[in-house]
C-alpha positions as YAML, in Angstrom:
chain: A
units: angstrom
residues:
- id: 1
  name: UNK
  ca: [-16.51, -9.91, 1.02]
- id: 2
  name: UNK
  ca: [-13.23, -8.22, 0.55]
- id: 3
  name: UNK
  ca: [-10.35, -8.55, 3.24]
- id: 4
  name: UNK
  ca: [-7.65, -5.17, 3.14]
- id: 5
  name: UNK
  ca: [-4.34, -6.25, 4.70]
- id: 6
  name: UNK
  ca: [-1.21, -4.07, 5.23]
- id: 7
  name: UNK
  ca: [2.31, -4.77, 4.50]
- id: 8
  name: UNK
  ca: [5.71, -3.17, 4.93]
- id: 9
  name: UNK
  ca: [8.55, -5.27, 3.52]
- id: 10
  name: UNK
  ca: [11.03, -2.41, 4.19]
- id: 11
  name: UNK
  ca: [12.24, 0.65, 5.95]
- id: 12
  name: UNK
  ca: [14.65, 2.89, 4.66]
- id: 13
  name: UNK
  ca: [16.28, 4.47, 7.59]
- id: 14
  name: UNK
  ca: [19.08, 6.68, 8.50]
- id: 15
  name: UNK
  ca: [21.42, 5.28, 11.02]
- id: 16
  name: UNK
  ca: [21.77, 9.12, 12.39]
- id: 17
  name: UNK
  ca: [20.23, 12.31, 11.67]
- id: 18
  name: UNK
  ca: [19.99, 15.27, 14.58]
- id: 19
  name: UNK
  ca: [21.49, 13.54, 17.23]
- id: 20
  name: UNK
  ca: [18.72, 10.87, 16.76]
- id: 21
  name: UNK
  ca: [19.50, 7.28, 15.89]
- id: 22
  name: UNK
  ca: [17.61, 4.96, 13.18]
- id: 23
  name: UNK
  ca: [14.92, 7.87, 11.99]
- id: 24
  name: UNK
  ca: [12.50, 6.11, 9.56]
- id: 25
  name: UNK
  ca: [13.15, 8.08, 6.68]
- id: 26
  name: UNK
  ca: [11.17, 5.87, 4.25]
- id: 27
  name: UNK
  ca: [8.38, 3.45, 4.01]
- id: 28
  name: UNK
  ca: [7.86, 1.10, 2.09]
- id: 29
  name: UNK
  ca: [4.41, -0.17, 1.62]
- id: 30
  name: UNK
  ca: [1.82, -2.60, 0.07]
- id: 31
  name: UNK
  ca: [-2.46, -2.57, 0.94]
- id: 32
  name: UNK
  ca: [-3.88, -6.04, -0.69]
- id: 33
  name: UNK
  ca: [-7.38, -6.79, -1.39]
- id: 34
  name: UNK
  ca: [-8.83, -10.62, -1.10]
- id: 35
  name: UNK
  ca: [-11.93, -11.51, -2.03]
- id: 36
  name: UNK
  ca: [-12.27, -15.79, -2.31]
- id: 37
  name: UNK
  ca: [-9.27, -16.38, -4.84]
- id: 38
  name: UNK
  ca: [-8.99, -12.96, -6.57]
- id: 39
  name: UNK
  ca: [-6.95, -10.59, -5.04]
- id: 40
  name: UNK
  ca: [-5.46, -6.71, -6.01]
- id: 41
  name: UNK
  ca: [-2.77, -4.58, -4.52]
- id: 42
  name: UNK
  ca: [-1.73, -1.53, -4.46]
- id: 43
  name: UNK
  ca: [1.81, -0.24, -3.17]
- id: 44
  name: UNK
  ca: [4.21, 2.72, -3.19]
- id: 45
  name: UNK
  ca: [6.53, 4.57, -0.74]
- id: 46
  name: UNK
  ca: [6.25, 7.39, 1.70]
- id: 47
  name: UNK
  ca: [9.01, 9.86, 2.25]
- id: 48
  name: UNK
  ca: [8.62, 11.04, 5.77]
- id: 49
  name: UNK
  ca: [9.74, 14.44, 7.25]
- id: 50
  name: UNK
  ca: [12.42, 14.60, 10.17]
- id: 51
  name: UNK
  ca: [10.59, 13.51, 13.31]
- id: 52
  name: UNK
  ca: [10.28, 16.31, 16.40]
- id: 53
  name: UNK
  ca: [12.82, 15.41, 18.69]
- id: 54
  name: UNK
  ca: [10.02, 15.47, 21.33]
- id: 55
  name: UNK
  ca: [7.61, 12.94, 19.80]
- id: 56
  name: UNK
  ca: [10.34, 10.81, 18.09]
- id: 57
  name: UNK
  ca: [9.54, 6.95, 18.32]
- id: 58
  name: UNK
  ca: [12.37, 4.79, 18.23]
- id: 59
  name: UNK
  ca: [13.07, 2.31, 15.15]
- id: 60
  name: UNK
  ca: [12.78, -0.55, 17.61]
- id: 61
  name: UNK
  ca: [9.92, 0.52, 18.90]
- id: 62
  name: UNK
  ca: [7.87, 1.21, 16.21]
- id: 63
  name: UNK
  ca: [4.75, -0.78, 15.12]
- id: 64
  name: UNK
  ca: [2.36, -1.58, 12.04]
- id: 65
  name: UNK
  ca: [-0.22, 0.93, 13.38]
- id: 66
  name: UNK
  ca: [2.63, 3.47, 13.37]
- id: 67
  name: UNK
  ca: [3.37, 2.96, 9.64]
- id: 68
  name: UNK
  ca: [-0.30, 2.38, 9.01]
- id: 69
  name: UNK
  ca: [-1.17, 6.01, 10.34]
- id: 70
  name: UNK
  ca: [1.99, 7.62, 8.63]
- id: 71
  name: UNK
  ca: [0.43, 6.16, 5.18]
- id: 72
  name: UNK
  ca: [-3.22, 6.83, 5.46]
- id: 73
  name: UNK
  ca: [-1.98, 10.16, 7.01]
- id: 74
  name: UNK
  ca: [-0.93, 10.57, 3.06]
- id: 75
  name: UNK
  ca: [-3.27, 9.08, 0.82]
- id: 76
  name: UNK
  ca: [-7.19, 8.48, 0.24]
- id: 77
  name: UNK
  ca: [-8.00, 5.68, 1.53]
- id: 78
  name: UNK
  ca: [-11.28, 5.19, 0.44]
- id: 79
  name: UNK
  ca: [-10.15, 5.75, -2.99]
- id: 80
  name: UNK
  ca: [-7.49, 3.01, -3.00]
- id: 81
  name: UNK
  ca: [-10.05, 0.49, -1.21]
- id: 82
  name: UNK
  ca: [-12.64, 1.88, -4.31]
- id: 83
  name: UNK
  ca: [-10.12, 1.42, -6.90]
- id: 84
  name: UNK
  ca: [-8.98, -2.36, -5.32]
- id: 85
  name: UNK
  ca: [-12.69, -3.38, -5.04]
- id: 86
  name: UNK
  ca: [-13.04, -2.21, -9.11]
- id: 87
  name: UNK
  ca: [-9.85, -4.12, -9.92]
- id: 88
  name: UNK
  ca: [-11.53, -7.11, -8.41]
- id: 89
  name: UNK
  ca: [-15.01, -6.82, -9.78]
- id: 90
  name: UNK
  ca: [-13.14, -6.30, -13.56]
- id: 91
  name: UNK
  ca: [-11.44, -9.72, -12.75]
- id: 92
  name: UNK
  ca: [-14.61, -11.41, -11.84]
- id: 93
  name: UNK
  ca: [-16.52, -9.43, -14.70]
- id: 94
  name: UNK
  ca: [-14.05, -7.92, -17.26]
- id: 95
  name: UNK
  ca: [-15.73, -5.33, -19.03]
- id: 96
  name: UNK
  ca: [-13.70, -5.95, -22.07]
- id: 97
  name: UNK
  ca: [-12.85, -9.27, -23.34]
- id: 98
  name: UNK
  ca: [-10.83, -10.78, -26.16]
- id: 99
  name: UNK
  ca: [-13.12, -12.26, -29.01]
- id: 100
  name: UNK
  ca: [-12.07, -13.90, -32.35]
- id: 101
  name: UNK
  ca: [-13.41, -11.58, -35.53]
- id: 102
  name: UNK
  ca: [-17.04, -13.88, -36.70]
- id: 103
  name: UNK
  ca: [-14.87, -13.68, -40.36]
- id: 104
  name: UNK
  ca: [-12.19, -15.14, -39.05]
- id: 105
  name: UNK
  ca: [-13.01, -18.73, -40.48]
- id: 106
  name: UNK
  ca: [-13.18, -17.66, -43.85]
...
């Protein structure tokens, strides 16, 4: 069975934009896949838009379910669990292997 876990090793964030202080401006993400001792990742950034002053969340207040909506908001996430359950099964099975040529002792 395959375990998904989020990670966010870094915001990029501007100390003032629009009379707002610390506005996520960038997020920095990875999405692993575990399964036993073979794992996969996939990772990337998000560029966010400037918040509405009326629904803006604070840097200090903000939580993984935040960034976790703001990045699923933007990208398939059934294809990146697909493509991270194929990178696994190709590590358990590889569908191409390295083989010596059968003339190779002659």
């Amino acid at each position: 069975m395959t375990t998904f876990t989020w990670s966010f090793p870094q915001f990029d964030v501007a100390k003032s934009e629009d009379g707002l202080t610390d506005v996520v401006k960038t997020i920095h993400w990875r999405y692993d896949a575990v399964d036993g001792d073979i794992s996969a990742g996939a990772y990337g950034s998000l560029g966010l838009e400037a918040p509405d002053p009326n629904a803006f969340i604070p840097y200090t207040q903000i939580t993984a379910q935040w960034a976790i909506g703001c990045v699923t908001a933007q990208i398939n996430l059934e294809e990146v669990n697909t493509a991270l359950e194929r990178q696994i099964e190709n590590q358990k099975n590889p569908p191409v292997v390295p083989m010596v040529p059968p003339f190779a002792a002659i």
